[in-house]
C-alpha positions as CSV (number, residue, x, y, z in Angstrom):
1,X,-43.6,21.0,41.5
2,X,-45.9,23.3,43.0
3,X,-46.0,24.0,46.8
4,X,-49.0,25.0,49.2
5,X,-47.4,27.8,51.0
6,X,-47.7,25.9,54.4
7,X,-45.8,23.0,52.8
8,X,-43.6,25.6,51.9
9,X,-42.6,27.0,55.0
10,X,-42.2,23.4,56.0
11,X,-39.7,23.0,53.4
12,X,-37.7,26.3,54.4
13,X,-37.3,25.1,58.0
14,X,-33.3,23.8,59.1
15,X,-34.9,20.3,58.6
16,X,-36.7,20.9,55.5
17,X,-33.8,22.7,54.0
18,X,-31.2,19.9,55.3
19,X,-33.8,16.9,54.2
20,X,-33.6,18.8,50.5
21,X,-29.7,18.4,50.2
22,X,-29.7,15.3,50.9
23,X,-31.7,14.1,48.1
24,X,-30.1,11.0,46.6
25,X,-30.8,12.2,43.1
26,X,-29.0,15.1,40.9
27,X,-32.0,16.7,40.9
28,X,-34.1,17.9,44.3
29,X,-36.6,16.1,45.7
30,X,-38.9,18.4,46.8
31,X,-41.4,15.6,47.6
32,X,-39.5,13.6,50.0
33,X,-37.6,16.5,51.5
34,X,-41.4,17.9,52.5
35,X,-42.4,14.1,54.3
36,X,-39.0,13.9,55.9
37,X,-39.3,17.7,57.6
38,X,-43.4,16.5,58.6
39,X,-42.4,13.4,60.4
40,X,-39.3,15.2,61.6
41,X,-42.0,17.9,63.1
42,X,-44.3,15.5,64.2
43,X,-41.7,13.2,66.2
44,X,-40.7,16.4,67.9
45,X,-43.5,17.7,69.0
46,X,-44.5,13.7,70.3
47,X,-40.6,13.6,71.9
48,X,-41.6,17.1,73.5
49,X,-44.6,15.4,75.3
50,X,-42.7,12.0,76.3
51,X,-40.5,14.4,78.2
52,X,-43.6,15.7,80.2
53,X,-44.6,11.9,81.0
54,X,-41.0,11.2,82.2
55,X,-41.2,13.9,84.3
56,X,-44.7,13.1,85.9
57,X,-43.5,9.2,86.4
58,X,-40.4,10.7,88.1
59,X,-42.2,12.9,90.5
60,X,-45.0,10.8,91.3
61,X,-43.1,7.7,91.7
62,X,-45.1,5.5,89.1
63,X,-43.6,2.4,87.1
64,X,-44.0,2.1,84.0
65,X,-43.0,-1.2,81.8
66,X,-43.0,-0.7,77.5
67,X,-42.2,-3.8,75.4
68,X,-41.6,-4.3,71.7
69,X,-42.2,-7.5,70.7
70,X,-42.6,-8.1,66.6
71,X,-40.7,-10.4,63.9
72,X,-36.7,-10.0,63.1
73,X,-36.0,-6.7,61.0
74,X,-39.6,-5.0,62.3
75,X,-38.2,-2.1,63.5
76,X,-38.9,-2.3,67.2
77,X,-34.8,-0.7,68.1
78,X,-35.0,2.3,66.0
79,X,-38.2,2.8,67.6
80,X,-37.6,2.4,71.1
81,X,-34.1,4.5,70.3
82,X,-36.4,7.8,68.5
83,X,-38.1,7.8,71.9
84,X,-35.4,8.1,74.7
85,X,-33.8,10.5,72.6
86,X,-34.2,13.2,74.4
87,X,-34.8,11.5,77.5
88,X,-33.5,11.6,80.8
89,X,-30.8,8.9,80.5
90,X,-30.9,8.6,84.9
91,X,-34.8,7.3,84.7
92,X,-34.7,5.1,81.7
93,X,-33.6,2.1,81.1
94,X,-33.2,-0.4,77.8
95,X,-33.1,-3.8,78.4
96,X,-32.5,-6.4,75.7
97,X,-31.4,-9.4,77.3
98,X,-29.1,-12.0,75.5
99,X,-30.0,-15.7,75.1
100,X,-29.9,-17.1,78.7
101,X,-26.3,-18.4,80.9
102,X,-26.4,-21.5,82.5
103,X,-27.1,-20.5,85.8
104,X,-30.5,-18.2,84.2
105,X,-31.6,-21.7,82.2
106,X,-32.1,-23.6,85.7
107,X,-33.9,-21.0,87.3
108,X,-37.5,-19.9,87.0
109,X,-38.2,-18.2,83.8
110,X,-39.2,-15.2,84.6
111,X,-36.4,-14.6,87.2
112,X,-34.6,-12.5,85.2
113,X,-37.0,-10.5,83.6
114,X,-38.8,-9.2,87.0
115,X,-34.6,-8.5,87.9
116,X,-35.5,-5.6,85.4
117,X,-38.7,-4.5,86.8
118,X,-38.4,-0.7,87.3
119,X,-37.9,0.8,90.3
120,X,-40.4,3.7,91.8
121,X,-39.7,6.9,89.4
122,X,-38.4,5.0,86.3
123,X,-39.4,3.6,82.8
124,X,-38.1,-0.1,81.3
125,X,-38.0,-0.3,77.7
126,X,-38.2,-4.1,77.1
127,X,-36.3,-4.8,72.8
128,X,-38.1,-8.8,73.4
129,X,-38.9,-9.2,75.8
130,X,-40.6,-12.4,78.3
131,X,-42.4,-13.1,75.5
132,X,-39.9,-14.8,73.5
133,X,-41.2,-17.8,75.2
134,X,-44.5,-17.5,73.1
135,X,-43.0,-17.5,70.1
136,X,-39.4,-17.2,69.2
137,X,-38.4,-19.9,71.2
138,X,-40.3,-22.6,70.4
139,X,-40.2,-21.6,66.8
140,X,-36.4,-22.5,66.7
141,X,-36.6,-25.3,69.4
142,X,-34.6,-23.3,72.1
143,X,-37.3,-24.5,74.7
144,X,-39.5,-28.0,75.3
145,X,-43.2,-27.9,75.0
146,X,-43.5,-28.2,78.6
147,X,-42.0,-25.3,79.1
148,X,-44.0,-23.6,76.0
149,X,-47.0,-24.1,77.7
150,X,-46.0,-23.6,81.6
151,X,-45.0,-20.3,80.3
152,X,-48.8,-20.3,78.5
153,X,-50.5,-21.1,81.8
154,X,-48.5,-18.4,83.8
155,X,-47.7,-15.3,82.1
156,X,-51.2,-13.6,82.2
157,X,-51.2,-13.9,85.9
158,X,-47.7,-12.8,86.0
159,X,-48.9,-9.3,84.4
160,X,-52.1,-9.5,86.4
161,X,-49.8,-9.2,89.5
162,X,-47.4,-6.4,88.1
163,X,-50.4,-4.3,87.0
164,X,-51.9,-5.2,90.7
165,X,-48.9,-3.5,92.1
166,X,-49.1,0.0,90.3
167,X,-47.0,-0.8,87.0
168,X,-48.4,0.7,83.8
169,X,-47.6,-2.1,81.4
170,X,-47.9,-1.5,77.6
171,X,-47.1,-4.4,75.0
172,X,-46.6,-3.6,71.8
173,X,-45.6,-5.6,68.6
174,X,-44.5,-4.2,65.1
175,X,-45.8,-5.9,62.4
176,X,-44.3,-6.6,59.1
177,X,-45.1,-8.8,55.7
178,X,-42.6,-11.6,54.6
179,X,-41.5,-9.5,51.5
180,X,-40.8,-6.3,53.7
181,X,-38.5,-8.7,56.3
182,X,-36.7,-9.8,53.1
183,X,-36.3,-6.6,51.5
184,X,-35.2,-5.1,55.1
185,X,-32.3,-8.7,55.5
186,X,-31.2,-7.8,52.2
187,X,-30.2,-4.2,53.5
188,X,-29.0,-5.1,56.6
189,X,-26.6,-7.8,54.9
190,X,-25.4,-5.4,52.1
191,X,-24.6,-2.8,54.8
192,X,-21.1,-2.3,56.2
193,X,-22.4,-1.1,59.2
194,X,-25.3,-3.3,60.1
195,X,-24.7,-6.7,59.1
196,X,-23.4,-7.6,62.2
197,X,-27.2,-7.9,63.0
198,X,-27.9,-10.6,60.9
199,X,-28.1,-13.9,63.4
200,X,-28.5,-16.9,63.0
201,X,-32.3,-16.7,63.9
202,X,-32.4,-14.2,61.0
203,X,-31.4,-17.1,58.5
204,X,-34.2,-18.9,59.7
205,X,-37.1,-16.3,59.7
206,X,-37.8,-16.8,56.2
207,X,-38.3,-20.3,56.1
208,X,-39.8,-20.7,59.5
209,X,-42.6,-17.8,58.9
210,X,-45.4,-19.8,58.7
211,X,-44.6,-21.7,62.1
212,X,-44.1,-18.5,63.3
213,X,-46.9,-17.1,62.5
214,X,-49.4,-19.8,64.0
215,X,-47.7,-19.7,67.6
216,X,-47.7,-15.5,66.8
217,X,-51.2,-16.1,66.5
218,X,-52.0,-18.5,69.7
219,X,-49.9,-15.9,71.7
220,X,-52.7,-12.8,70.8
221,X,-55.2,-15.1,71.6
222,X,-54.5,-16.0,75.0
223,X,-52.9,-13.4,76.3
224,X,-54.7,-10.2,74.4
225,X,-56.2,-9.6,78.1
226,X,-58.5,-6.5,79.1
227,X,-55.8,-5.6,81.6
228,X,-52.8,-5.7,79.3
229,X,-53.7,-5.8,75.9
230,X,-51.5,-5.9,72.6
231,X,-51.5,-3.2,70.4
232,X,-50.0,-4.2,67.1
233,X,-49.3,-1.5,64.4
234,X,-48.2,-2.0,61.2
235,X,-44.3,-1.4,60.9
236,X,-44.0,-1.7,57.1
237,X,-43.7,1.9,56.6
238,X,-41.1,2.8,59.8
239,X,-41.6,6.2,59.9
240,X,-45.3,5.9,60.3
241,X,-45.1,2.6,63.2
242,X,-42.7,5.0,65.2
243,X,-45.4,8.2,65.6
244,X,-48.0,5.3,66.3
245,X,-46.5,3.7,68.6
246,X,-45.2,7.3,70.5
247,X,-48.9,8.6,69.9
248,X,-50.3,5.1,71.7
249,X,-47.8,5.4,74.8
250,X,-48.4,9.2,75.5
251,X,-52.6,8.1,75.5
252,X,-52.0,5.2,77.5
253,X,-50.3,6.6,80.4
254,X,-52.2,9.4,81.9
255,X,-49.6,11.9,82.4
256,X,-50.0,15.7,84.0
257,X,-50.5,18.3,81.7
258,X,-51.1,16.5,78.2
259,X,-51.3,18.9,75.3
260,X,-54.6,17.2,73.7
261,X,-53.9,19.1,70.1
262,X,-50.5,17.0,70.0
263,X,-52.1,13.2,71.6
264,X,-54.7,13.9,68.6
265,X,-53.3,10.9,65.6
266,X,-52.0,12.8,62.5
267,X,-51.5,10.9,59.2
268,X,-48.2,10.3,58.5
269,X,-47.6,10.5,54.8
270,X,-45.8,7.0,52.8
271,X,-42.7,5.9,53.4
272,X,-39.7,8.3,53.4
């Protein structure tokens, strides 16, 4: 294989040189070693400048509110966890709530999510968030179509008022094909160490991907709103849906000093 010399010195680096020995294959991969060491570079540099934005939220007090929303398998926890990374763990928080006690069912359905509202100085990393009411929960009947469309009706003046108050809300959601869910189940279940998160909504994504994706489909529709938008990348290749989705949060929040060279989208090369 024959290098450029810049790809080169990418490939002599301590992650270059470590991504090399761990090829999977008696022989060296030079070509995956080289995109493993560039998106290791480029979520660094990204990581370098979500350190500057925690800092300005700290010291100027803001809110800030990031959810990943997106099918089962999509991607959105390794995501959220390349981000905090190097984070201050004092002014983040992760919330990914469980399926709701009986006390939480007879109470308003938001309650518990505007219980995790940040505080002055902080930022909330939502894995699901509200919006499991749009579409995972009437998918697999865990709510009445009352309570489908109450939800409907309310949420977009929910957010109006959280925005109102001086919280930076961004929504994301990860998007995936039905092959690439299957292909990522099948890994997780064959993997000692992450089978445990195969649920019993994950048996049922298959079949129910159709239904899923016509109430995924109302849900962009009515509540894709000027003031809180959705922005949906495409998580089929997870290397390149985590950069994106750093690369949108860094733009949308408008941070003191941002290093414009960095914010400025790079094409991340195919899957590692």
């Amino acid at each position: 294989m024959n290098l450029k010399r810049k790809d080169l010195k990418i490939i002599e680096t301590k992650k270059g040189l470590l991504s090399l020995l761990q090829s999977d294959t008696e022989k060296l991969n030079y070509t995956k070693a080289l995109r493993t060491a560039k998106y290791e570079k480029r979520i660094e540099e990204l990581q370098e400048e979500l350190i500057k934005l925690q800092t300005w939220v700290a010291e100027t007090k803001q809110k800030v509110i990031i959810i990943f929303e997106g099918r089962d398998a999509a991607g959105k926890g390794g995501a959220i966890r390349r981000i905090v990374e190097h984070l201050n763990p004092r002014e983040y928080r992760i919330v990914a709530l469980p399926k709701p006690n009986e006390v939480e069912r007879g109470q308003w359905y938001f309650q518990r999510y505007i219980n995790q509202l940040p505080r002055s100085g902080e930022l909330v990393f939502f894995d699901r968030s509200w919006y499991n009411r749009a579409v995972v929960e009437p998918v697999n009947g865990f709510c009445t179509q009352d309570e489908y469309e109450t939800f409907m009706k309310e949420v977009n003046d929910i957010e109006r008022m959280w925005v109102n108050s001086d919280i930076y809300l961004i929504k994301i959601y990860f998007s995936i094909t039905k092959e690439q869910q299957a292909k990522r189940f099948h890994d997780i279940i064959n993997s000692p160490t992450k089978k445990w998160k195969f649920s019993n909504v994950d048996q049922e994504a298959q079949r129910l991907w159709d239904v899923y994706s016509e109430y995924k489909t109302v849900m962009f529709e009515k509540t894709d709103t000027e003031l809180s938008p959705w922005k949906v990348i495409d998580a089929n290749k997870k290397y390149k849906a985590r950069v994106k989705a750093i690369e949108h949060i860094l733009n949308r929040i408008p941070y003191d000093v941002k290093d414009e060279r960095i914010l400025q989208p790079q094409n991340i090369e195919e899957e590692i």
